[in-house]
Structures are given as structure tokens and as C-alpha cells.
C-alpha positions in Angstrom: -21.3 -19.8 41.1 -22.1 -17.0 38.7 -18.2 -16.0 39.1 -17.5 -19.8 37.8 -19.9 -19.9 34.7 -18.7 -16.6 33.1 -15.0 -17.9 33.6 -16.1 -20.7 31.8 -17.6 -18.9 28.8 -14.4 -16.3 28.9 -12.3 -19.4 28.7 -14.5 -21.1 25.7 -15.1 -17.9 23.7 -10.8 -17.1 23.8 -10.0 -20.8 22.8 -12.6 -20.3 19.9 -10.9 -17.0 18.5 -7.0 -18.7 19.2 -8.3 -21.5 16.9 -9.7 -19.2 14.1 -6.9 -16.9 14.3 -4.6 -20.1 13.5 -7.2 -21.3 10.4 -7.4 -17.8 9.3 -3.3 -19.0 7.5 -4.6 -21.9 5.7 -5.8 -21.1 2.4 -7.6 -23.3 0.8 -7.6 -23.7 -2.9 -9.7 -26.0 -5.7 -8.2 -26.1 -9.2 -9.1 -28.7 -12.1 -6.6 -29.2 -15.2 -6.5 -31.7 -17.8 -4.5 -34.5 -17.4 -3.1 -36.9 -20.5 -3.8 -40.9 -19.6 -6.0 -43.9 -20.5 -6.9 -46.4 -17.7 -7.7 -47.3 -14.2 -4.1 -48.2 -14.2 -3.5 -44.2 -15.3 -5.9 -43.1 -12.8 -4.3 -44.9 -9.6 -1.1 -43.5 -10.8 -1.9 -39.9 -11.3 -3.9 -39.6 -8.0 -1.3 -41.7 -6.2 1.7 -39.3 -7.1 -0.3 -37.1 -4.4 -1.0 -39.3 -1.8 0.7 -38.2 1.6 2.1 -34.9 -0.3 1.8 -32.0 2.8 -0.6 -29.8 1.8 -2.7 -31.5 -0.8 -5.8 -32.8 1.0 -7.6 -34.7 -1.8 -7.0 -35.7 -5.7 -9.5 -36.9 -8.0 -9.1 -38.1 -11.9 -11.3 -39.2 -14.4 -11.2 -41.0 -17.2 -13.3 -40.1 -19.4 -13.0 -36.6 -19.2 -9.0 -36.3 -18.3 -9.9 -34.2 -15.7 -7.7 -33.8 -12.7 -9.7 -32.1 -9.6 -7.3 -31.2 -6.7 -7.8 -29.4 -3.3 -4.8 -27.9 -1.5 -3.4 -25.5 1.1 -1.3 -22.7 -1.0 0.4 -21.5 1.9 2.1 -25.2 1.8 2.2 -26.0 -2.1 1.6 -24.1 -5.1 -0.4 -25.7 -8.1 2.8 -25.7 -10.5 4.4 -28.1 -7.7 0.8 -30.5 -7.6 1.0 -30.6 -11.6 4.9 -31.2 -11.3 3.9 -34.4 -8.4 1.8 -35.6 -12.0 4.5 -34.9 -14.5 7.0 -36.7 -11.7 5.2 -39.6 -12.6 4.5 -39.7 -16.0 1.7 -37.9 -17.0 1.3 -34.7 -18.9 -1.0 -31.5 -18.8 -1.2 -28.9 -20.9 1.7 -26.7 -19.7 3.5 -29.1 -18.2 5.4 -32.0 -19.8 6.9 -35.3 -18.4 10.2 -36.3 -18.8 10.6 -38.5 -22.1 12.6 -40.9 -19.8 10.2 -41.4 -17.2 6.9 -41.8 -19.4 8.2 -44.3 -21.6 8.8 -46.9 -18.4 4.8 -46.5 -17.9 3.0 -49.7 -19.0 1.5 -49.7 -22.8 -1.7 -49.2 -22.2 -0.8 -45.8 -20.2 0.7 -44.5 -23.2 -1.1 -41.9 -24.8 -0.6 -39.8 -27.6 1.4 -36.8 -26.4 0.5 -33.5 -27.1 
């Protein structure tokens, strides 16, 4: 019986370091960045153009404040190709632009002044 418990513990305490040698990749990362808009309209936009993109586990905009808060895995995406999502749809940040063509089909009141 003794034999059978410490088996059991050998068998728990490997499957615990296999799974935190495979988190141990994963890198976590938390960056905020302004992002131009105006509405509710802008806001379901911006945090859409992230929803189901691998890698980025949440997205969260404000309003009032234009800040963009996003958490990601960098061993999957890098924060240019999150602000490039953004600019994909529309929007601009400070050191990255939209494409003229794309932010001029967004509705009038998610026009902004552009930097």
C-alpha cells in the first residue's frame, strides 16, 4: 500500500513540473497605447479587430481616455502586429497610422481628427 501512494505522489509531482516546464514558453505581456476614436461604435470596433486573434487574450478601450489596454503572449504576437490589428481597422495610435482608404469608410461619428 505504501508502494502505491508514493507512486502516486511520483506520478502527480512529474505531471506538475511537465506542465510548468510547457508554461515556462508563454510570455505574457501587458501594454497600454493611445488609441484615436470617439464612440461606443469606435470602441466595439477597436476591441473587435482583436477578437479571436491567437495570442491576444484580452483588449480593453476607453473612451474617455483613448486608452487601449491589451494582454498578449509575445512568443505568438508582437505589440507592432496588435497595434497593426487596430490600424487594419481604422484607427490610429501614435506611431502607427491607418490607411487613408480604410478610415474614411468608418461611419461619421468615428471620424476623428487625425494626428
Amino acid at each position: 500500500m505504501r508502494k502505491i501512494i508514493l507512486s502516486a505522489f511520483t506520478v502527480a509531482l512529474l505531471a506538475s513540473c511537465g506542465a510548468n516546464q510547457s508554461n515556462s514558453t508563454a510570455s505574457n505581456s501587458r501594454e497600454s497605447f493611445k488609441v484615436y476614436g470617439n464612440c461606443g461604435m469606435c470602441e466595439k470596433t477597436i476591441e473587435g479587430s482583436l477578437t479571436n486573434v491567437n495570442g491576444v487574450t484580452s483588449a480593453d478601450w476607453n473612451k474617455e481616455t483613448k486608452q487601449m489596454e491589451v494582454a498578449f503572449d509575445t512568443t505568438i504576437i508582437s505589440i507592432n502586429d496588435v497595434k497593426l490589428k487596430i490600424a487594419g481597422v481604422g484607427y490610429d495610435m501614435e506611431n502607427v497610422r491607418a490607411d487613408e482608404s480604410v478610415y474614411s469608410t468608418l461611419p461619421g461619428c468615428c471620424q476623428y481628427d487625425r494626428p
